[in-house]
Steps between C-alpha positions, in 0.01 A plus 500: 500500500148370518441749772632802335276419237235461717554846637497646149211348392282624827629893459395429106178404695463838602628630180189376355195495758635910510490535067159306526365786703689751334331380122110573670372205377739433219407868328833645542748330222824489696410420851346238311830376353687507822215321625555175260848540483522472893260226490664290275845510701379469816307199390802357337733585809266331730475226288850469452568545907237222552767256341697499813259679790201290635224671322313556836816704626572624131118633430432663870871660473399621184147662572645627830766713349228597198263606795722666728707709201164578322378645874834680551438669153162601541516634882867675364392645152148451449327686791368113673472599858804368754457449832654280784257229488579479099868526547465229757302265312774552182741378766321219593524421145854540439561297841304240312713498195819498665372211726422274192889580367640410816289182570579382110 
């Protein structure tokens, strides 16, 4: 379970780093909201999912699916460029974040 909710909390991750640049500097009132609101259950997720996971594992698991989803995001919907060398680097990433599962 503590890995399911470690999953959730790192695509809430993108949730928010995405409404953070959505509210331009906190001048837009609902990106803003999704912001904090995505923020606060990520944090709590993660916190709760450090209970059980190694928070080494837990926290680099965690920022690894926030960076790779917020990547995906931007190169899909927000015009961030793609290319192979990108792709491959998100890759490495994921490789990374599977290896820490496996090895737990």
């Amino acid at each position: 379970m503590a890995w399911v909710l470690l999953l959730v909390s790192g695509l809430l991750e993108t949730v928010w780093a995405i409404a953070l640049s959505a509210s331009q500097g906190f001048s837009r009132l609902w990106p803003s909201v999704v912001f904090v609101v995505a923020l606060v259950l990520s944090m709590a997720g993660l916190a709760l999912a450090l209970r059980t996971i190694p928070v080494g594992t837990g926290y680099a698991v965690w920022v690894g699916i926030g960076a790779v989803g917020t990547a995906v995001v931007g190169m899909a919907w927000q015009g961030d460029g793609v290319s192979v060398a990108r792709v491959l680097c998100l890759l490495l990433i994921v490789s990374g974040i599977v290896g820490l599962k496996l090895l737990h």
